[in-house]
C-alpha positions in Angstrom: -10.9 69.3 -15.2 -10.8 69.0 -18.9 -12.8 71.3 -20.1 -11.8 74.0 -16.8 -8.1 73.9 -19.0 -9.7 74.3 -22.0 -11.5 77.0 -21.0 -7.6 78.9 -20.0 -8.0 77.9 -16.1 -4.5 77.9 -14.6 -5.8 76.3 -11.5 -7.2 73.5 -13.3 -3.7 73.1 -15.0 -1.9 73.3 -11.9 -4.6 70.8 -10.3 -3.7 68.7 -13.7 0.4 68.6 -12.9 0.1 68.0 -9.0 -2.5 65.0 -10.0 0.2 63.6 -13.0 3.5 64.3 -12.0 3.7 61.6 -9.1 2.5 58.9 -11.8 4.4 60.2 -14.9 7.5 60.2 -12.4 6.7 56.3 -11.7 5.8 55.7 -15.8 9.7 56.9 -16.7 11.6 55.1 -13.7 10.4 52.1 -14.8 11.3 52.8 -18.1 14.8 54.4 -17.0 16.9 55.1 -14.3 18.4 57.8 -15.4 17.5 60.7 -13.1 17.8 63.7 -15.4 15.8 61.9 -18.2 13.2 60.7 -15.7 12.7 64.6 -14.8 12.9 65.8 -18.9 10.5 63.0 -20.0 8.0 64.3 -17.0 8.1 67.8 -18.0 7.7 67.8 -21.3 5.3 65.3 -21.0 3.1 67.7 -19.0 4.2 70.4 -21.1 3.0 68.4 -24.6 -0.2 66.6 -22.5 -1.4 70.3 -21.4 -0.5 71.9 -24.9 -2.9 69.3 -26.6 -5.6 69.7 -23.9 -5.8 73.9 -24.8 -5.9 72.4 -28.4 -9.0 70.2 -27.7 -7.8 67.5 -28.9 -9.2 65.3 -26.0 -12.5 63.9 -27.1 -13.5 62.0 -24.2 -12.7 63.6 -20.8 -13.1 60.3 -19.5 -10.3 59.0 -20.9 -7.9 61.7 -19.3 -5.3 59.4 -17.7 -5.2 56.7 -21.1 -4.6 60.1 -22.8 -1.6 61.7 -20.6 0.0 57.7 -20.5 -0.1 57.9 -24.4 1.4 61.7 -24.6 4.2 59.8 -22.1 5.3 56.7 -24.0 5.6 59.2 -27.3 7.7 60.8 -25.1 9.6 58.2 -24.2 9.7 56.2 -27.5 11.2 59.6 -29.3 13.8 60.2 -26.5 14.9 56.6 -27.0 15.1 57.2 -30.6 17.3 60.7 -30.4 19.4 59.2 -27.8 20.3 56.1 -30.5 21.1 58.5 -32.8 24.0 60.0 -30.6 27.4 58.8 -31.2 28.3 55.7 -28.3 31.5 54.8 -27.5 32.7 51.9 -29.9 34.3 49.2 -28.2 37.6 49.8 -28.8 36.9 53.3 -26.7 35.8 51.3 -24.0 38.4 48.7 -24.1 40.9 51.8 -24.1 39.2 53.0 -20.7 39.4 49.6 -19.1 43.0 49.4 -20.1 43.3 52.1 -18.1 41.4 51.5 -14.6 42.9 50.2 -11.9 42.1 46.6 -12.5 45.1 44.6 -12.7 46.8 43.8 -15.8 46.5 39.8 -15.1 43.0 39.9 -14.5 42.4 42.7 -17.7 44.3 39.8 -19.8 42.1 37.0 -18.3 38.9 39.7 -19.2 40.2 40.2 -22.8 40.8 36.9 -23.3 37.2 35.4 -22.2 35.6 38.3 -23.9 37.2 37.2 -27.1 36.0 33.8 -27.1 32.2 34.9 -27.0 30.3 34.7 -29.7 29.8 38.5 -31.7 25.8 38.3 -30.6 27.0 37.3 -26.7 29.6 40.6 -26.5 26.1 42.7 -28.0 24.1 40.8 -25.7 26.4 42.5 -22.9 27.5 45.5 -24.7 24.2 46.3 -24.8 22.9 45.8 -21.2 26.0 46.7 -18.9 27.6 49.4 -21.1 24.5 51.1 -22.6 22.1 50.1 -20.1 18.8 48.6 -22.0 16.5 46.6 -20.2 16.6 43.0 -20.8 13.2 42.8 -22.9 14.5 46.2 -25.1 17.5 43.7 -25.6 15.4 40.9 -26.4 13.7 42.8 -29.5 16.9 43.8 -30.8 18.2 40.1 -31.1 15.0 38.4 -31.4 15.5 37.2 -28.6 12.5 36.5 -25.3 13.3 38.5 -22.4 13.9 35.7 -20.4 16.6 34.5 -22.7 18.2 37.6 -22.6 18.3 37.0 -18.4 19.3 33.6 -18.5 22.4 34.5 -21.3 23.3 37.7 -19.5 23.2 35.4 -15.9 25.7 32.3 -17.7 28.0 35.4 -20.0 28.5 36.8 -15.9 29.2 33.7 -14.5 31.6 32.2 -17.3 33.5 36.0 -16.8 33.8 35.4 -13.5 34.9 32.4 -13.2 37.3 33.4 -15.9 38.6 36.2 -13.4 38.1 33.4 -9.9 35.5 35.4 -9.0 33.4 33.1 -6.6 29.8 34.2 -6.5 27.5 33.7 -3.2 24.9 30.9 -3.3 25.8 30.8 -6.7 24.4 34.1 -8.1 26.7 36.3 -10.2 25.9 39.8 -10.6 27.7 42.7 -12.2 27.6 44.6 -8.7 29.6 41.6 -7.5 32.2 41.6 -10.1 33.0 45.3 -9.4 32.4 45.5 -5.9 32.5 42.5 -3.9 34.7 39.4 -5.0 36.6 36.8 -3.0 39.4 35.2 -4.9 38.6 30.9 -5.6 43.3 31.0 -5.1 42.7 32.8 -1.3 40.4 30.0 -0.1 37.4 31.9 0.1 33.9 31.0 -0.7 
């Protein structure tokens, strides 16, 4: 197939996407969830990967799939990279949103208040996670953290938040689906 693309064969190239795109598509989702990224970081992955092939710059056909997998976590690395360059929403933006949601003022106090008596590293620890959505081991290397300490802070921070707000978790799990979505009140009886 390699050298058929080198050689200018569109079929070859076509042959080339339909074999990739299925596994790029699976490289990116686990790498984000983010639908419109997962789709950019594919296509310009086989744009870059098929671009280098007409270049020659594979030396070993055999090593084809290593090759594209490589082109892809470039890919991914420099997306990362430009989208950490873009302006986020400080906290006090996002504290200005919440303020304005429909959760109730009592239980937005209670939040506030909780929130405030974490340490600065625990409100990252979150920040980063829930509001900008890294992974727990992308978390990890930017506290120096393991990536299982990252779960087991993230699972306590939850917990101790919702308790805070008499959340009462099932079989004792927390999760930030269930402080959004589902919650029964410890005051009502429930749970």
């Amino acid at each position: 197939m390699v050298s058929e693309i080198v050689a200018g064969s569109r079929e070859a190239e076509s042959e080339f996407a339909c074999f990739f795109l299925p596994r790029l598509k699976a490289f990116f989702r686990a790498r984000t969830l983010d639908a419109g990224w997962i789709d950019d970081l594919t296509q310009e992955t086989l744009v870059r990967a098929l671009g280098a092939l007409r270049a020659g710059k594979l030396r070993d056909g055999s090593r084809l799939e290593a090759f594209v997998l490589g082109v892809a976590r470039n890919q991914c690395a420099e997306a990362f990279r430009q989208s950490a360059k873009r302006p986020r929403a400080t906290l006090e933006e996002a504290e200005a949103v919440a303020a304005v949601s429909h959760a109730p003022a009592e239980e937005t106090l209670s939040l506030r208040r909780e929130l405030d008596t974490l340490s600065g590293e625990n409100r990252k620890l979150l920040w980063l996670l829930l509001v900008e959505g890294y992974r727990p081991a992308e978390v990890g290397g930017m506290l120096n953290l393991s990536e299982e300490a990252v779960r087991q802070r993230k699972s306590r921070l939850l917990r101790r938040l919702a308790q805070a707000l008499g959340i009462v978790a099932a079989a004792g799990k927390v999760t930030t689906a269930g402080i959004g979505a589902t919650k029964n009140r410890a005051e009502d009886g429930q749970g």
